[in-house]
C-alpha positions in Angstrom: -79.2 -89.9 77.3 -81.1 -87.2 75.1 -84.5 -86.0 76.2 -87.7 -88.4 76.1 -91.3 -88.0 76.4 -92.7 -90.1 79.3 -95.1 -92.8 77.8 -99.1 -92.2 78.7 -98.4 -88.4 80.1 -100.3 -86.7 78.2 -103.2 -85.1 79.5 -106.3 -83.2 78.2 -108.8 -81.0 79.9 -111.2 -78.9 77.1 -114.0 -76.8 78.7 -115.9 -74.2 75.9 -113.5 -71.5 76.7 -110.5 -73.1 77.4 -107.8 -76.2 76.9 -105.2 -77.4 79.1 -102.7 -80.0 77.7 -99.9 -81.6 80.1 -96.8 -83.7 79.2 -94.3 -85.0 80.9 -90.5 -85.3 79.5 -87.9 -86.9 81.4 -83.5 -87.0 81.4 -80.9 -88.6 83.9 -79.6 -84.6 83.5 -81.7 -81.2 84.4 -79.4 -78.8 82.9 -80.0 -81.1 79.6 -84.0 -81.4 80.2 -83.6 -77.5 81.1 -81.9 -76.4 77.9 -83.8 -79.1 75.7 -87.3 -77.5 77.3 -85.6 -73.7 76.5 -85.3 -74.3 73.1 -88.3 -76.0 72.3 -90.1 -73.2 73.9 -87.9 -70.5 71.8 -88.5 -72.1 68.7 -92.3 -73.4 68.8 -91.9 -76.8 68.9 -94.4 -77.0 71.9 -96.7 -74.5 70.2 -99.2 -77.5 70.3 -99.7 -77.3 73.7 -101.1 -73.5 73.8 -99.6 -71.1 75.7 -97.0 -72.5 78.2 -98.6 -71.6 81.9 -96.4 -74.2 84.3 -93.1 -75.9 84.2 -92.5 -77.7 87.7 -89.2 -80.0 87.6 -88.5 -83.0 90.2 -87.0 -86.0 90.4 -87.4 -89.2 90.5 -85.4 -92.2 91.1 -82.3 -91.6 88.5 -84.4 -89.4 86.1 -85.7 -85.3 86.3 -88.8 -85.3 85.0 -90.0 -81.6 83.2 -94.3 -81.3 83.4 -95.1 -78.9 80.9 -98.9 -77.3 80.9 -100.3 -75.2 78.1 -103.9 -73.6 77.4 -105.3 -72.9 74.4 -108.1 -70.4 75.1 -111.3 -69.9 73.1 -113.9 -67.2 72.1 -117.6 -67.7 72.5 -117.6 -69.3 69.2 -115.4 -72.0 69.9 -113.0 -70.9 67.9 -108.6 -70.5 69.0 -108.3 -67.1 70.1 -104.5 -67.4 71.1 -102.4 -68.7 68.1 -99.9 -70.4 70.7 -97.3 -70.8 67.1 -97.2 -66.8 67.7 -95.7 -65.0 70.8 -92.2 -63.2 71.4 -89.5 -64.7 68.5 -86.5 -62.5 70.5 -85.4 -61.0 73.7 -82.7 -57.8 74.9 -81.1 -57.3 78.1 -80.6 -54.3 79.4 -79.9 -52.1 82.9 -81.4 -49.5 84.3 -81.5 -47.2 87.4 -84.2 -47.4 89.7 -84.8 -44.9 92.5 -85.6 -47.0 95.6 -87.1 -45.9 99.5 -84.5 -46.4 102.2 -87.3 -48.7 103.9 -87.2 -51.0 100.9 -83.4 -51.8 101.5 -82.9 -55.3 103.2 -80.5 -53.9 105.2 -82.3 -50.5 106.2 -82.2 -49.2 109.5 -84.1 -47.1 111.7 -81.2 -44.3 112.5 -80.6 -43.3 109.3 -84.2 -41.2 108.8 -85.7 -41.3 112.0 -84.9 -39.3 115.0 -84.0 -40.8 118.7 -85.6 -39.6 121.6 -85.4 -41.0 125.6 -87.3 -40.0 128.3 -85.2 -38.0 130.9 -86.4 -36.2 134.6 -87.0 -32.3 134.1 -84.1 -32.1 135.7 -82.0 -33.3 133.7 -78.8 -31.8 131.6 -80.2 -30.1 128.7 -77.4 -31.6 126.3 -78.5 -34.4 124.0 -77.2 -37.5 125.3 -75.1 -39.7 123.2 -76.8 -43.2 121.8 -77.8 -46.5 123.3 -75.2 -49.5 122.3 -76.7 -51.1 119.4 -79.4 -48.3 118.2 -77.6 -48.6 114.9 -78.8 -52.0 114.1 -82.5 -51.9 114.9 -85.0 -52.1 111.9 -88.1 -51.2 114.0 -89.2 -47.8 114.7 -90.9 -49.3 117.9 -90.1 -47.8 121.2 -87.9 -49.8 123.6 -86.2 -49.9 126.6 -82.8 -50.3 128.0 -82.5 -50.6 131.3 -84.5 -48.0 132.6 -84.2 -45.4 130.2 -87.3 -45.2 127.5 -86.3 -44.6 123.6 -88.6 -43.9 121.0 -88.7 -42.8 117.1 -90.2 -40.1 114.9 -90.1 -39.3 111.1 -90.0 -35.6 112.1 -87.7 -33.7 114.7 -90.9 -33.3 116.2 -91.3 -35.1 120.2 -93.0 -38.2 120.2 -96.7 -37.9 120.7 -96.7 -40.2 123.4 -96.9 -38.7 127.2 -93.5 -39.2 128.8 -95.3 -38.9 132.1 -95.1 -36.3 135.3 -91.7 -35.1 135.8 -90.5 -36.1 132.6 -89.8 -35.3 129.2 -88.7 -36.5 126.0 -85.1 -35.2 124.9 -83.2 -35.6 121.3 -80.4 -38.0 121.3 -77.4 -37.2 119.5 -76.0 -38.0 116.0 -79.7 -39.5 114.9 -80.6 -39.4 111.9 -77.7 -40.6 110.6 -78.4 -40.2 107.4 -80.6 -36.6 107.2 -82.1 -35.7 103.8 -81.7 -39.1 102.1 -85.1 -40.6 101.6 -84.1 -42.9 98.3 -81.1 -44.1 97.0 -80.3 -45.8 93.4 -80.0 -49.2 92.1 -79.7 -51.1 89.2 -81.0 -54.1 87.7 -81.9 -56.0 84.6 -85.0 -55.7 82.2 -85.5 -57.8 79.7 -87.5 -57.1 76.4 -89.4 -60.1 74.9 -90.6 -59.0 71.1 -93.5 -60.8 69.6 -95.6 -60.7 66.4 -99.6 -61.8 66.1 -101.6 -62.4 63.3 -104.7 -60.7 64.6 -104.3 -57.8 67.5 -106.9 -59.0 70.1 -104.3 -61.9 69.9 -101.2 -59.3 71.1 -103.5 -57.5 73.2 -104.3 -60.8 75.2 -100.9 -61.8 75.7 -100.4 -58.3 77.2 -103.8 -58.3 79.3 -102.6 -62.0 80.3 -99.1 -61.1 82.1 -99.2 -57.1 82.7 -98.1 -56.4 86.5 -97.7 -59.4 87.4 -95.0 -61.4 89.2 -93.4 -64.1 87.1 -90.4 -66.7 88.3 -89.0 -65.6 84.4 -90.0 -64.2 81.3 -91.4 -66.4 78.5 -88.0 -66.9 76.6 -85.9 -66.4 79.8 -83.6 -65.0 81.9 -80.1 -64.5 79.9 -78.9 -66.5 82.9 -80.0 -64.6 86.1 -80.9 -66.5 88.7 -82.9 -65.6 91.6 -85.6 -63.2 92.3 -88.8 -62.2 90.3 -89.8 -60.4 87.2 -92.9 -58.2 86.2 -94.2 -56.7 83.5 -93.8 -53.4 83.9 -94.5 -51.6 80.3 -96.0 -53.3 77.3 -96.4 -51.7 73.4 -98.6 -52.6 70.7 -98.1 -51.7 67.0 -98.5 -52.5 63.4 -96.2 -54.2 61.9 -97.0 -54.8 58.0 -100.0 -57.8 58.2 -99.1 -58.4 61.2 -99.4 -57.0 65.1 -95.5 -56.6 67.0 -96.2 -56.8 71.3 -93.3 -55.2 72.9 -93.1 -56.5 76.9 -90.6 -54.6 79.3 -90.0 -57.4 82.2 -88.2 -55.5 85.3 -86.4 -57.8 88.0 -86.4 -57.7 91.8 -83.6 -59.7 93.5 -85.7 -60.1 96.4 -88.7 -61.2 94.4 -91.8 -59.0 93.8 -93.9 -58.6 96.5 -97.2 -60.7 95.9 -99.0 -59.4 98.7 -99.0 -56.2 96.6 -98.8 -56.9 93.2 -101.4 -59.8 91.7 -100.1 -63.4 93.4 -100.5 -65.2 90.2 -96.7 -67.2 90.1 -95.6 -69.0 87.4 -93.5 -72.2 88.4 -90.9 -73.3 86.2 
């Protein structure tokens, strides 16, 4: 069955700087409803909702049901300050090489740039003992035990500050860190490039101001097809272009999704 609009789903919420319109559309197939949304959203036939915010998909009973929001937003005169027809027309993929702290690896561990240290008796054989079975596969730079031996971690080749108590000492274990020197390594990933053109440029500069550093579930005109992960704006232009004003935003992905606890937590569902 092609893509229908769900009778008496269409909601309307004005306040004097704002509007937020929601509809609901509805298949028996989400990839269809998916792709039918895409290209509607491409090619401005849902400019009359504003400027798409939300896109939540669920089912129910033998249909997927699509509810998409949009706002309109207005200056203190009433009068449309986004012209929701506008936005990015086109999009490029690209890669590029990010330089990326060990400690931001999802499989970093401790050994390879901190150093190992147990507590030993004064006495003890100067010669660095050999590693605890299993150091290689903690991800805390906590101290810890085994059995009764004491281990501990620093950043430096410096002792631990802590006091290894009377008639002991703290001695470097051997072989740790196993991977001296290296503090970041490279990756790639994808960026995509949304272009856009605005009649007026407080217009382009709002859609900029609206979206800049900020984690996103996708870019406006999507993904190319990656799944997965986060996107942000990470670098935005703003030109001339003849009568009108050409936004350029630089969206950088994060297979692991963008921190929100660090970067602003407003998410866009889709």
């Amino acid at each position: 069955m092609s893509v229908q609009e769900k009778y008496g789903t269409r909601r309307i919420n004005r306040t004097p700087s704002k509007k937020t319109e929601t509809i609901v559309y509805y298949s028996e197939d989400r990839d269809e409803l998916e792709s039918w949304v895409e290209e509607r959203r491409a090619d401005g036939s849902l400019a009359d909702l504003g400027k798409i915010v939300r896109t939540d998909y669920t089912k129910s009973g033998p249909f997927w049901l699509c509810e998409i929001t949009g706002e309109t937003e207005y200056d203190e005169n009433g009068i449309r300050f986004i012209r929701p027809a506008d936005g990015p027309q086109n999009h490029s993929l690209r890669t590029v090489c990010l330089s990326v702290s060990l400690t931001q690896l999802i499989h970093y561990r401790v050994c390879w740039d901190h150093w190992l240290w147990v507590r030993v008796t004064q006495e003890s054989a100067s010669d660095a003992p050999v590693p605890p079975s299993g150091y290689d596969n903690l991800t805390s730079d906590a101290a810890f035990m085994v059995g009764e031996a004491r281990y501990a971690w620093t950043e430096t080749a410096n002792a631990p500050t802590e006091n290894p108590g009377e008639g002991f000492r703290w001695t470097q274990v051997a072989n740790c860190p196993t991977k001296p020197g290296v503090t970041h390594v490279e990756r790639y990933t994808y960026q995509i490039t949304e272009y856009g053109e605005y009649d007026h440029e407080s217009e382009a500069v709002w859609a900029i101001r609206e979206n800049l550093n900020t984690p996103s579930e996708r870019p406006i005109l999507g993904t190319f097809g990656i799944q997965g992960g986060s996107w942000k704006l990470d670098d935005a232009r703003l030109e001339p272009n003849g009568r009108k004003w050409r936004a350029t935003l630089v969206w950088t992905w994060n297979v692991h999704g963008w921190d929100t606890d660090i970067y602003p937590p407003q998410l866009r569902s889709v």
